[in-house]
Structures are given as structure tokens and as C-alpha cells.
C-alpha positions as CSV (number, residue, x, y, z in Angstrom):
1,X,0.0,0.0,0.0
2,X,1.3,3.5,-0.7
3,X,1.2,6.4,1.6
4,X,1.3,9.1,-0.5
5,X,-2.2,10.4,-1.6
6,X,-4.3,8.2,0.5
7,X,-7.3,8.8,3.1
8,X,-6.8,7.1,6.5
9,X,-9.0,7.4,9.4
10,X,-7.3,6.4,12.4
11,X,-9.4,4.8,15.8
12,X,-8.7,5.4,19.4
13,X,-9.8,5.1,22.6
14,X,-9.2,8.6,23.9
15,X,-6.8,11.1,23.3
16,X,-7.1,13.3,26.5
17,X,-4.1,11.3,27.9
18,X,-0.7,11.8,27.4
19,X,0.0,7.8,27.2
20,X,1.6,5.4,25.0
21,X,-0.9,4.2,23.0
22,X,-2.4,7.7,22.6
23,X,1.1,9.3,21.8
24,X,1.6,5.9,18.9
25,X,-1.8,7.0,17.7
26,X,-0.4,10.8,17.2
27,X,2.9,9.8,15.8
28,X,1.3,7.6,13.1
29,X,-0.8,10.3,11.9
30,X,1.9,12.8,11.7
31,X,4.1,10.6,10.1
32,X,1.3,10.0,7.3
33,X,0.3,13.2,7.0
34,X,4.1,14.4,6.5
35,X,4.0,11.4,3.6
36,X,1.3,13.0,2.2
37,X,-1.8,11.1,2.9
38,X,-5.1,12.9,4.3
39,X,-5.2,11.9,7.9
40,X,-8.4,11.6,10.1
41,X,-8.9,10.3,14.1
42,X,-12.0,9.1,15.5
43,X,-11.7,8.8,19.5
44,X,-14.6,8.0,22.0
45,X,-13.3,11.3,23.9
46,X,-11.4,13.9,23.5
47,X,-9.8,15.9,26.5
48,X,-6.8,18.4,27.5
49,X,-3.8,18.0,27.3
50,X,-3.2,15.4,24.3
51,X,-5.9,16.6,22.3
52,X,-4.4,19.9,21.6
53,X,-0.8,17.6,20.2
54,X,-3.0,16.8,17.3
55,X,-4.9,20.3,17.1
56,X,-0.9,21.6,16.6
57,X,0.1,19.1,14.3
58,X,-3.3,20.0,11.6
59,X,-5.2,16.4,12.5
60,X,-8.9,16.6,13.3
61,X,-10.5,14.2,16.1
62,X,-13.8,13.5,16.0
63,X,-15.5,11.9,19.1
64,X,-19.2,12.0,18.0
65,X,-20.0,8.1,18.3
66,X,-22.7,8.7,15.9
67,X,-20.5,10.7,12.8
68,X,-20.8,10.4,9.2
69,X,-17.9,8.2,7.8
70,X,-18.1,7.1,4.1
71,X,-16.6,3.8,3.9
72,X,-15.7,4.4,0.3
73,X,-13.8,7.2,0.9
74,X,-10.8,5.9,3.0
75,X,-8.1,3.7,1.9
76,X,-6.7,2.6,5.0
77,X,-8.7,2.0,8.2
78,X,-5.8,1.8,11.7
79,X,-7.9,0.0,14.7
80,X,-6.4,0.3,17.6
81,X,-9.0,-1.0,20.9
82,X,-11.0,-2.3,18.0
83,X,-12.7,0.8,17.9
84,X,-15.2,1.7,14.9
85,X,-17.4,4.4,14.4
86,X,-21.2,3.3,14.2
87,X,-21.4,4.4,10.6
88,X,-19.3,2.2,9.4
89,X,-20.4,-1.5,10.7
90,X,-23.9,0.2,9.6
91,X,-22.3,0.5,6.2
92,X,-20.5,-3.0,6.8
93,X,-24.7,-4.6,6.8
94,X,-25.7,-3.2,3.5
95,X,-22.2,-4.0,1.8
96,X,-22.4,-5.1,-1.9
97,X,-19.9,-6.6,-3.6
98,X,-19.5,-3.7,-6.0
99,X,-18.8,-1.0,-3.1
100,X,-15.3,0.3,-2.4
101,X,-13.8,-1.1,1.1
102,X,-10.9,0.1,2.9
103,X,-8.5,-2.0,4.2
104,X,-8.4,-2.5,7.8
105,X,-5.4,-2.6,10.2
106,X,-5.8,-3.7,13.8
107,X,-3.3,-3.2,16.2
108,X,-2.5,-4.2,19.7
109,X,-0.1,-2.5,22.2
110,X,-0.7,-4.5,25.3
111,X,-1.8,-8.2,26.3
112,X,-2.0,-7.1,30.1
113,X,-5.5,-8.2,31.9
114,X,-6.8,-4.5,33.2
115,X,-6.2,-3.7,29.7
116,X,-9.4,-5.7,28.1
117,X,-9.6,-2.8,25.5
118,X,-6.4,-4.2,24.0
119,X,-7.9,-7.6,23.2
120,X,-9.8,-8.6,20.3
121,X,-12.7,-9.2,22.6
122,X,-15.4,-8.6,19.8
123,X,-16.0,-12.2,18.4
124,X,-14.8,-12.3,14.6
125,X,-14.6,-9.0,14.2
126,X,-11.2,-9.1,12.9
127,X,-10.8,-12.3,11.5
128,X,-13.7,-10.8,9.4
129,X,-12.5,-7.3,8.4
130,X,-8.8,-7.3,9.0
131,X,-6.3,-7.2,5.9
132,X,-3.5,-7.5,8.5
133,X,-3.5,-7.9,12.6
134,X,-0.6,-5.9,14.8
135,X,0.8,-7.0,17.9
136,X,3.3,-4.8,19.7
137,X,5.5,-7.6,20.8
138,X,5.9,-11.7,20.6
139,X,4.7,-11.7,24.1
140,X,1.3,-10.0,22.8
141,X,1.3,-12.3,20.4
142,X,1.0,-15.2,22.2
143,X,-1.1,-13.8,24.8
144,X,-3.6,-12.6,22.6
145,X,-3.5,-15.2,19.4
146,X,-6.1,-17.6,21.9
147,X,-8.7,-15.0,21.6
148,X,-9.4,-15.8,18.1
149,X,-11.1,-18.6,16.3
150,X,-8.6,-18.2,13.8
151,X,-5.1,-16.8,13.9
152,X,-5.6,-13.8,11.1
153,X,-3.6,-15.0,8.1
154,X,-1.3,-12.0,8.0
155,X,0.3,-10.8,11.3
156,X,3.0,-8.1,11.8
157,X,4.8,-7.1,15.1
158,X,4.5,-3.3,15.3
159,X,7.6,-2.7,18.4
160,X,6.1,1.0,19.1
161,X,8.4,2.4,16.5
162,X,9.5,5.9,17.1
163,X,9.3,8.9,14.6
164,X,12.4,9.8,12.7
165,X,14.0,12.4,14.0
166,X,15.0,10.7,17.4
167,X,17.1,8.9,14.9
168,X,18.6,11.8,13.8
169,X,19.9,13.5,17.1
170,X,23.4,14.2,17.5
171,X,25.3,11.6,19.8
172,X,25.9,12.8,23.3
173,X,29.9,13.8,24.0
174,X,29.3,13.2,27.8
175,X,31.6,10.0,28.9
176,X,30.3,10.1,32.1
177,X,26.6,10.2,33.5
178,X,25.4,13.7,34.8
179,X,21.7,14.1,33.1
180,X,18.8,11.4,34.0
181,X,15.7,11.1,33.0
182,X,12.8,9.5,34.3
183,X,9.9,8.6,32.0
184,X,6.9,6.8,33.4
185,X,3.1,7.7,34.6
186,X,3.6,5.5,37.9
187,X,7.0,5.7,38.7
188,X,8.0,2.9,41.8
189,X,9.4,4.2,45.4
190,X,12.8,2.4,44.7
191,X,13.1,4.4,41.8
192,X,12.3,7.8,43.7
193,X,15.1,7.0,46.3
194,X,16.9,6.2,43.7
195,X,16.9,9.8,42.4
196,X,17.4,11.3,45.4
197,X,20.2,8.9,45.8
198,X,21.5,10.5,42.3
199,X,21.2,13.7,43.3
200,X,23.6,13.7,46.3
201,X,26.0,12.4,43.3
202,X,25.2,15.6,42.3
203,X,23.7,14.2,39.1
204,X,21.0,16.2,37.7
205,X,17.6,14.1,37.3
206,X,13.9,15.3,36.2
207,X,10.9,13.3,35.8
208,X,8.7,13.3,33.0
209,X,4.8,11.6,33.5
210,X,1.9,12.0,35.8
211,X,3.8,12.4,38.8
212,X,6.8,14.9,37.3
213,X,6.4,17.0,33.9
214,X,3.5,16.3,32.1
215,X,3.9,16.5,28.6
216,X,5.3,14.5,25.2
217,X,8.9,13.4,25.1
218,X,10.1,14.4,21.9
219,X,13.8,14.9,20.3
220,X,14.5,18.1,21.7
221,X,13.5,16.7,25.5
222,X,16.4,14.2,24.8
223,X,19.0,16.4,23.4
224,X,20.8,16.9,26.0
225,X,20.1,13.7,28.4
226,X,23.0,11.1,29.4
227,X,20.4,8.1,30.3
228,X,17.0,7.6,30.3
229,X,14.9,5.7,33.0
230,X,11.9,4.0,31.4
231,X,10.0,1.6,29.8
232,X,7.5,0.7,27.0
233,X,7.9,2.9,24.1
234,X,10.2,5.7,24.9
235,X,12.6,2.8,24.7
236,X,12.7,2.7,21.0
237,X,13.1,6.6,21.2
238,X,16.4,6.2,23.2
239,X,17.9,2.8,21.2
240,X,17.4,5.0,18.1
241,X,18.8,8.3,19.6
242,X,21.8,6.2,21.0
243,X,21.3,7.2,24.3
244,X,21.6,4.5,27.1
245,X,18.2,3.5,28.6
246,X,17.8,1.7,32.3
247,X,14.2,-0.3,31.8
248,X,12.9,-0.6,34.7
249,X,9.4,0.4,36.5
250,X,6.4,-0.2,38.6
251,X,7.0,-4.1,36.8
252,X,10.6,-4.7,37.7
253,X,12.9,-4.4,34.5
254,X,16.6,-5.0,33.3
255,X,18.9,-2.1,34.1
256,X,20.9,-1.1,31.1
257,X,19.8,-2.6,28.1
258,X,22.9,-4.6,26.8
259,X,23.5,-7.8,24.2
260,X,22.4,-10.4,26.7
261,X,19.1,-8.8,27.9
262,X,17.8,-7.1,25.0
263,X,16.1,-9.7,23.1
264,X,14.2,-11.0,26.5
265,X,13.6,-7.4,26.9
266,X,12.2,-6.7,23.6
267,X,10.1,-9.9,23.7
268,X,8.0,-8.3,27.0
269,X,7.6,-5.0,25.0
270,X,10.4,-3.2,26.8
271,X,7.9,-3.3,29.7
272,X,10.0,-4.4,32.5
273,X,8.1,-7.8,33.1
274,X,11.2,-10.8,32.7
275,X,13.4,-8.7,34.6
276,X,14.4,-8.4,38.3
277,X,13.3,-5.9,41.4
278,X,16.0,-3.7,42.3
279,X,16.8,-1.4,45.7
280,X,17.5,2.4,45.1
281,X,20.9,1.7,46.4
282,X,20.8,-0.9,43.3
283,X,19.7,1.3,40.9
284,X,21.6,4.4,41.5
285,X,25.3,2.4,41.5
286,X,24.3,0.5,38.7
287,X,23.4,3.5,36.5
288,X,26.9,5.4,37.5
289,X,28.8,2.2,37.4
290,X,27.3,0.4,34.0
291,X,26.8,4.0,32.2
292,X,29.7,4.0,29.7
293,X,29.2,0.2,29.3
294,X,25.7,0.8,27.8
295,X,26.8,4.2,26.0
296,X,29.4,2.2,24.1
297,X,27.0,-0.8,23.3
298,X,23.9,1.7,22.0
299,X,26.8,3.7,20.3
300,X,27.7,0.7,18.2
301,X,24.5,-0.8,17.6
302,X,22.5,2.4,16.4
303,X,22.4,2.0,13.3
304,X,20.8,-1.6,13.9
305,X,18.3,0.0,16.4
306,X,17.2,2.9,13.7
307,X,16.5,0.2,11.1
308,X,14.2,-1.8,14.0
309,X,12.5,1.0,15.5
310,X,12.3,3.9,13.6
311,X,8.6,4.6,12.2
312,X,9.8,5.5,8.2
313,X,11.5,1.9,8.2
314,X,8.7,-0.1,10.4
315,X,5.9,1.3,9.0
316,X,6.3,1.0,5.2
317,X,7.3,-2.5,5.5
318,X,4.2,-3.3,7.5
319,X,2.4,-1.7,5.4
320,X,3.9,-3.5,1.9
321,X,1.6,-6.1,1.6
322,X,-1.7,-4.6,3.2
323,X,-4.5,-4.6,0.7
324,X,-7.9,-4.2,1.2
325,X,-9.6,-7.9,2.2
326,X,-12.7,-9.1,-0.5
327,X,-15.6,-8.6,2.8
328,X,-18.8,-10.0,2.7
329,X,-21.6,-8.0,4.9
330,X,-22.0,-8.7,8.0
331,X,-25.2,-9.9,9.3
332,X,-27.7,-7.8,11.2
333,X,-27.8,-9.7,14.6
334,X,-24.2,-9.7,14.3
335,X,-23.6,-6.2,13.4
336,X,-26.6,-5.1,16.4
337,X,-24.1,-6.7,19.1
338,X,-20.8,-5.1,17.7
339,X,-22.7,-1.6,17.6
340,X,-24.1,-2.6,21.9
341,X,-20.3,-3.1,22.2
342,X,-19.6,-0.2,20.4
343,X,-21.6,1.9,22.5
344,X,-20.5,0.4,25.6
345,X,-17.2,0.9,25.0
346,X,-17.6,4.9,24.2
347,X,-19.1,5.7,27.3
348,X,-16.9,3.8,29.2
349,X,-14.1,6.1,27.7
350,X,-16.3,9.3,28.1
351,X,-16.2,8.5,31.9
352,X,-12.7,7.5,31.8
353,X,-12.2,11.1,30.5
354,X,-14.6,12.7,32.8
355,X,-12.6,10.5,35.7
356,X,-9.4,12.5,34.1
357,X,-10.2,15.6,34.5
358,X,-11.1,15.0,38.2
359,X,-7.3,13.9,39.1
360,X,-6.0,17.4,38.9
361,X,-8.1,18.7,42.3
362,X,-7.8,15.1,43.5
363,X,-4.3,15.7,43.8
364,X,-4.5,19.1,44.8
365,X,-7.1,18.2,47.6
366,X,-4.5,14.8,48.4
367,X,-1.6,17.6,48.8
368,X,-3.7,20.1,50.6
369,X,-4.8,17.2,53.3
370,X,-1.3,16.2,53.1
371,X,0.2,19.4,54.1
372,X,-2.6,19.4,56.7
373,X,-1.3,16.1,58.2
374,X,2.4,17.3,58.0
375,X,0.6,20.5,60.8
376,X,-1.0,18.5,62.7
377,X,1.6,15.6,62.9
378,X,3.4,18.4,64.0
379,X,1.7,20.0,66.4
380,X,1.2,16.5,68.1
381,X,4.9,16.2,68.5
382,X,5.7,19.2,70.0
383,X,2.4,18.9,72.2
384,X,3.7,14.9,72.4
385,X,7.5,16.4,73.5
386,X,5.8,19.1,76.0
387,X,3.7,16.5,77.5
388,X,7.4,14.7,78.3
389,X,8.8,18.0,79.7
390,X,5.9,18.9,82.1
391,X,6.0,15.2,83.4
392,X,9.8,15.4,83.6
393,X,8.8,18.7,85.6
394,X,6.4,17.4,87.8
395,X,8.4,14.3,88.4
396,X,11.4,16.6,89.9
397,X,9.1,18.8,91.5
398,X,7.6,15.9,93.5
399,X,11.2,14.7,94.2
400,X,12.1,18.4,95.9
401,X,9.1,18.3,98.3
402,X,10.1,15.1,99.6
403,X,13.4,15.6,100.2
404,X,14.4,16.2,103.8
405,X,16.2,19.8,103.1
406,X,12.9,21.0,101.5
407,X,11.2,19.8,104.4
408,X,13.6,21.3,106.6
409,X,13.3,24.5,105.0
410,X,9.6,24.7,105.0
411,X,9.9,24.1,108.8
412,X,11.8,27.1,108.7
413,X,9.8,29.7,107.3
414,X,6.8,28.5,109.2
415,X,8.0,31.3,112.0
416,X,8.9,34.2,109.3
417,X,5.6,33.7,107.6
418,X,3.5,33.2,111.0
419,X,5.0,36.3,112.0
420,X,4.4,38.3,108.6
421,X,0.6,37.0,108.9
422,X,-0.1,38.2,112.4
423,X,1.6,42.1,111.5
424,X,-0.2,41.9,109.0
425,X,-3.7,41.6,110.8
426,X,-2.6,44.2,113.3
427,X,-2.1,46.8,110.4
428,X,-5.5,46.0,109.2
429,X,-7.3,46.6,112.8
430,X,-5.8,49.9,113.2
């Protein structure tokens, strides 16, 4: 299939979030649109912040479950979440054999449980429309392969490739590490020690994900970075920048990436799961100690990685033998449940956005009754500390007026202060 001069409507989940199938979602449709095809994204909701990276780059998102799409008109229909616009199965029940059909690409970027979206969990859907089925890794593969009646004749792995111009940064000069950065949307306590562990090295380290920076790692975020913590698809973005990249996360992972991990590595999607659990003392000696080990080994293999990962050598070759499939209609009972699972699936993504929006003043209200706790933690400390002191007090105190020199000096003044007493009722009666 050629790029150039074709329609392609693109499918998604949602593209409020800043996440990795979102972000291979926005990178395929630049990456077309820069070859010159017409490029079009149907989401079941839209939200800030991601959905303004494909208002900058030109590329319109429609989330209107119930849109207009003329089957005829596109070339090239990307699934991803097997997610279809109602239009089109409706279009799918009166098909003719005359009409002009698309071909239809579904891909998978995950084969984890919690992500059911990520299965083919509409029955024959794809071994019915698909010219060619994408898996994101081996492991997918054969997680996911069960789900069908029928393995799809033509399969691909589709490694989360990353746009070209990671492959063209400059290499890094730096021979030893003083620039880290984390990547990940649920980064792992050992990996928090771990950079404040980095920072006494005095080794500058920022965060980029829910919990740091929150925005789109692109070329110029990497420019100047020594290694990169991470996993999933911001992998491929280092391997093909030649920057060394430590995989691990909220899974576990690998460390460095080196000759005798990688392909076990790769295998899992780069995801950490295969790998080991580390301490931050782990972590942070083994990024300062293995750093020009894995410089030198992505140095050498680059040019390897580039023609793995990068999107204009991936894509084009996925897409070589993709032609649109001779479909038959589908049948009205059958087409009625896809549409129920259709609309099921839309609103469960409109709420996901809705939840979205929420976590913003969730975290603000978590930090607020945070700061509150920190108060009153310490408040009951020092009232806690002054408890201690006023026992300690009234402890000594007790100990005076029992000793005999206190007694002995009560005794004492008894005469003084009889005496005071008695002049002082004879200056009242006068």
C-alpha cells in the first residue's frame, strides 16, 4: 500500500491522555500526513492536554459516536482498541460486492488483563474485516493469538516504533553520567530513592509523566540527556537516539539494556516484566557504574536499532503487503451486538475522561490534606515532646518536696511567715 495520496481514518480510545498508545496513535498520523496522505482520528473522547498535540500538528478528532464516515472514501482504516465508528459497521450490513472497502489494520499494544480494551474481545470482528492484525510484541502475540477462532492470516509485530527524528539527534559527547531522565506515569518508590540517591552524586535528574512533567517526550526533550529511565515505548526513542536507557518500572525491569538482555527485553515489549526488582541503592550504583558500558553498546548498535524502531523503516514494510480484504456484509444480529459493544465501550471512555479531568483537584485536595497532616503531625509532636517536659517537671518537682532539706526549709519559714501574717492583721485593725 502507498502512503502518498491516500485517506486514512485512524481509531482510538481517547486522546485526552498523554500515554503510550495515545502518543503511537499521534505519531502515526503525523508521520502519514508528513508522507502526504489525508489523515483523520476518531476517539470516543477527546480531553486536555493530548488533544491539543493533534490540534498543533493539523489532524482533526472527531468523538461524536454517531458521525458520518463514508466507507468508500478511506483507503486505509488503523484500529487500535478495536474501535469503529457506528457508521461504518452500519455500512459494513448493506455492503455489496461492487462497493469500495478500505482495508483495515488492527493493532495491539498491550496483552496485560486490566487492559481488556487491547484484546480482540469482539468475536470475529477481525478475522472478518482485517487485511492484516498488529501486535506490539511476541509476548502479545502469544497472549492474545487464543482469543481468536482463527489466527488472522497476516500478522506483523509493530515494536512501538519511534518517529524519525529521534534517529537523527546528535550523539551525546558526555563520557560520564550527569543528566537522567525518568519517564513513566507511575513511577515505583525504589526508583524515587533512587533519584534522590542520584542527586547527592550531584547528578541532575527530572521526571517526565503524571507524577513529574507532564507533557510529550520528543527529540528536543532528549537532546541533551546522558540516560534515560523507562520503559514501554520511549525505549525505542532512546535505542534510536543512541542514548543508554535503564528499563525498569512499577514491573521490575533489566537495568541497562545490553547484548544479553535485550532480546528478553524486547520480547516483553520493553515493559520491564522478565526482569528483576532492584533497591535504590541498586539502581543508583548501577546507572553510574554500567553508564559508559551501555553508552558504548547503544553507540555501536544504532544503526541496527534505527533500522528496528524507527517509524519510516517499520511502517512502510508493515504496510507492503496490506490490501484491502474481499468482505462479505456482515449480518444484522451480528452487526446489532458489535454496535451494543460499540456503544458500551464509548461511554466507558467518556467516563474514563470525565474520571481525568477530576485527578487534577484530587491531587490538589490529596496535597492540601497532606500538608494538613504534616501540621498537625506536628503540632502533636511538639504537644507529644511538652507533655514529656511537664511530666519530667512534675516528676522533679515531687522529688524536691520530699526531700528532707525542703522539708527542713519549710519548717523554717513557718516562724517568718506566721509572723508576717499576724503584722499583717494588726495593720488591718488599726
Amino acid at each position: 500500500m502507498r502512503i502518498s495520496g491516500t485517506k486514512v481514518l485512524i481509531t482510538h480510545t481517547q486522546t485526552q491522555s498523554i500515554m503510550g498508545s495515545t502518543v503511537v496513535a499521534l505519531e502515526l498520523a503525523t508521520y502519514l500526513k508528513e508522507m502526504g496522505a489525508s489523515v483523520e482520528v476518531y476517539a470516543g473522547a477527546v480531553g486536555h492536554p493530548g488533544n491539543d498535540l493533534f490540534i498543533e500538528r493539523g489532524i482533526p478528532v472527531e468523538c461524536d459516536i454517531n458521525h458520518w464516515y463514508s466507507l468508500g472514501d478511506y483507503d486505509l482504516i488503523w484500529v487500535q482498541s478495536e474501535v469503529l465508528p457506528l457508521s461504518i459497521i452500519d455500512q459494513l450490513v448493506d455492503l455489496s460486492d461492487d462497493d469500495k472497502v478500505p482495508a483495515f489494520v488492527f493493532n495491539h499494544m498491550t496483552a496485560l488483563d486490566f487492559a481488556a480494551d487491547e484484546h480482540p474481545y469482539i468475536y470475529l470482528l477481525e478475522e472478518r474485516l482485517a487485511a492484516k492484525v498488529l501486535f506490539v510484541s511476541a509476548e502479545s502475540f502469544d497472549k492474545l493469538t487464543p482469543f481468536y477462532r482463527r489466527v488472522p492470516v497476516h500478522t506483523a509485530i509493530f515494536p512501538n516504533p519511534a518517529p524519525p527524528a529521534f534517529g537523527r539527534l546528535p550523539e551525546r559527547s558526555h563520557e560520564r553520567l550527569t543528566k537522567v531522565l525518568v519517564v513513566s506515569n507511575h513511577v515505583p518508590p525504589e526508583v524515587w530513592e533512587a533519584c534522590r540517591l542520584l542527586r547527592e552524586r550531584n547528578i541532575d535528574v527530572k521526571v517526565f509523566g503524571e507524577q513529574g512533567e507532564y507533557s510529550l517526550v520528543t527529540p528536543e526533550v532528549l537532546a541533551d540527556v546522558d540516560a534515560v529511565v523507562t520503559i514501554g515505548k520511549t525505549v525505542q526513542y532512546c535505542l534510536t537516539a543512541g542514548i543508554p536507557v535503564y528499563v525498569y518500572d512499577h514491573f521490575g525491569g533489566f537495568g541497562y539494556l545490553n547484548e544479553g538482555n535485550l532480546e528478553t527485553a524486547a520480547r516483553n515489549n520493553y515493559s520491564g516484566r522478565g526482569g528483576s526488582r532492584f533497591t535504590a541503592e541498586n539502581i543508583a550504583e548501577s546507572m553510574v557504574a554500567g553508564y559508559a558500558s551501555a553508552k558504548s553498546f547503544v553507540g555501536r548498535n544504532r544503526d541496527r536499532f534505527i533500522d528496528r524502531y524507527a517509524l519510516d523503516k517499520v511502517l512502510p514494510s508493515v504496510l507492503s503487503d496490506v490490501e484491502p480484504k474481499r468482505l462479505t456484509a456482515l449480518e444484522r444480529p451480528y452487526a446489532l451486538s458489535v454496535k451494543s459493544a460499540m456503544r458500551f465501550a464509548h461511554r466507558y471512555y467518556e467516563v474514563w475522561a470525565s474520571m481525568n479531568e477530576l485527578v487534577p483537584d484530587r491531587n490538589r485536595l490529596r496535597a492540601e490534606l497532606d500538608a494538613e497532616r504534616d501540621v498537625s503531625a506536628d503540632l502533636s509532636r511538639r504537644l507529644a515532646e511538652d507533655e514529656v517536659t511537664v511530666s519530667r517537671l512534675s516528676s522533679r518537682l515531687h522529688d524536691i518536696e520530699e526531700s528532707e532539706s525542703f522539708k527542713i526549709g519549710k519548717a523554717l519559714m513557718l516562724v517568718p511567715h506566721m509572723v508576717k501574717d499576724l503584722a499583717g492583721r494588726i495593720r488591718f485593725h488599726r
